[in-house]
C-alpha positions as CSV (number, residue, x, y, z in Angstrom):
1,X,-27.7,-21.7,18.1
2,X,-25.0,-21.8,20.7
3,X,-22.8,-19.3,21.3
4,X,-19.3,-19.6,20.9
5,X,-16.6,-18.3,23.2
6,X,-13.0,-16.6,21.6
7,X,-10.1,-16.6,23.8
8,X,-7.7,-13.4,22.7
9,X,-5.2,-15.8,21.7
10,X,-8.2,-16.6,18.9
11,X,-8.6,-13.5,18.1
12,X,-5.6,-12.7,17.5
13,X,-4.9,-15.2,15.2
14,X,-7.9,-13.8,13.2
15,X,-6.8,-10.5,13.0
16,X,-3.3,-11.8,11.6
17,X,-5.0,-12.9,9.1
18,X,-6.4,-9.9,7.5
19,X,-2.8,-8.8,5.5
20,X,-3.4,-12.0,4.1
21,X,-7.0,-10.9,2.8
22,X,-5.7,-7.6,1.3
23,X,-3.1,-9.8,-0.7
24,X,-5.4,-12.1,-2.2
25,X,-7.5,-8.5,-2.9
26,X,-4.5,-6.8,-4.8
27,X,-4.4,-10.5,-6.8
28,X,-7.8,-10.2,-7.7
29,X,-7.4,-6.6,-8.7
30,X,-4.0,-7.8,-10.9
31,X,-6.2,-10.1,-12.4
32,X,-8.7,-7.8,-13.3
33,X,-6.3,-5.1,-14.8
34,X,-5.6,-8.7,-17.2
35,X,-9.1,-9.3,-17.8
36,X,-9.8,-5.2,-18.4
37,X,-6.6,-5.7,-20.9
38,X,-8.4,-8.6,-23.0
39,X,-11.7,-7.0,-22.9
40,X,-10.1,-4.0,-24.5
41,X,-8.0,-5.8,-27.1
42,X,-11.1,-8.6,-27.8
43,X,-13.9,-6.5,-28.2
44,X,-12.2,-4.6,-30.8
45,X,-12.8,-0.9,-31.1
46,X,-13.7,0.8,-34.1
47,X,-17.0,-1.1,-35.8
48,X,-20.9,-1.8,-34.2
49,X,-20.0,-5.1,-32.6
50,X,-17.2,-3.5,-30.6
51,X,-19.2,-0.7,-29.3
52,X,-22.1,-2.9,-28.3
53,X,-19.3,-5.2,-26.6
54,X,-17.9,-2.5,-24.6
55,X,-21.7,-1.4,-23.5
56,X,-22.3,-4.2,-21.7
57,X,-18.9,-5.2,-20.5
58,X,-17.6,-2.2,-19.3
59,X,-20.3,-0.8,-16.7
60,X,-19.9,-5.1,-15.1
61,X,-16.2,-4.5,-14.7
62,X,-16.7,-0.9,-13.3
63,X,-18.7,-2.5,-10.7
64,X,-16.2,-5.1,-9.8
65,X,-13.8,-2.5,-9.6
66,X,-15.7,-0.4,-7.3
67,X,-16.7,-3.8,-4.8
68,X,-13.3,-4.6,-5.0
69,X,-12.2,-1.5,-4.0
70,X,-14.8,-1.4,-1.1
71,X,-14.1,-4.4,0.1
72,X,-10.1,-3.4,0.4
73,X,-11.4,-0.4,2.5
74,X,-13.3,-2.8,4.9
75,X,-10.5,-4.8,5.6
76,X,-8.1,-2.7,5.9
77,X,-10.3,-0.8,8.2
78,X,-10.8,-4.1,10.1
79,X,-7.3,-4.7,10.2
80,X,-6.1,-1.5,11.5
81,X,-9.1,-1.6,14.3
82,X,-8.3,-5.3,15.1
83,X,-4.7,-4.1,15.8
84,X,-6.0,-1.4,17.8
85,X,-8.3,-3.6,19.9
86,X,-5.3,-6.6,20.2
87,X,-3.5,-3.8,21.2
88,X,-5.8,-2.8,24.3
89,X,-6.6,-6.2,25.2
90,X,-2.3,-6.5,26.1
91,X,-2.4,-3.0,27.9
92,X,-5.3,-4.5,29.9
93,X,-4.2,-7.8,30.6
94,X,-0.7,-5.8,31.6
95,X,-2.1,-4.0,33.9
96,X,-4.4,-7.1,35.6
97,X,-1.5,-8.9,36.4
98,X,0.1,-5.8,37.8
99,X,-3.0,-5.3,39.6
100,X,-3.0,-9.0,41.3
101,X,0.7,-8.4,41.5
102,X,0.5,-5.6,43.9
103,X,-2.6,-7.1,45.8
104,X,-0.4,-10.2,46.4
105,X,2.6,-8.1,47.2
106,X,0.3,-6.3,49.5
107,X,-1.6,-9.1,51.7
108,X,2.2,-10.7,52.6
């Protein structure tokens, strides 16, 4: 497989992305409290059919909850590190052109 090559423009761009990933998150997570909301109303509450509903529903949307959950942490963790790496790749390129800057300034 060839290997392809990201400018820091590109990666930028990617890393702007990722508030847009935790949005669409909390949307999911909105339309799960809806989905949680029906399950509790539908399944009922008080009889043997409600009981075995909430048995084998509930633990599913406990799960969901906790991968959604985990996979808000791991963007935002990605975000927050891709800032922080966008944010070195300026300083560095900063100081490279005040590097070639003075080197120029220096052979005249």
């Amino acid at each position: 497989m060839a290997e392809q090559i990201t400018t820091i423009d590109q990666l930028k761009q990617q890393f702007a992305q990722y508030p847009q990933i935790g949005t669409l998150i909390k949307q999911i997570g909105d339309y799960l409290d809806q989905i949680d909301k029906i399950n509790i109303e539908g399944g009922g509450k008080d009889d043997d059919i409600a009981k075995q509903y909430h048995e084998t529903i509930d633990p599913g949307m406990t799960h969901l909850r906790d991968l959604l959950a985990m996979l808000k942490t791991l963007v935002d963790q990605v975000g927050y590190t891709g800032s922080d790496v966008m944010g070195l790749f300026d300083r560095v390129e900063d100081e490279a052109k005040d590097l070639a800057n003075s080197w120029q300034s220096d052979a005249t």
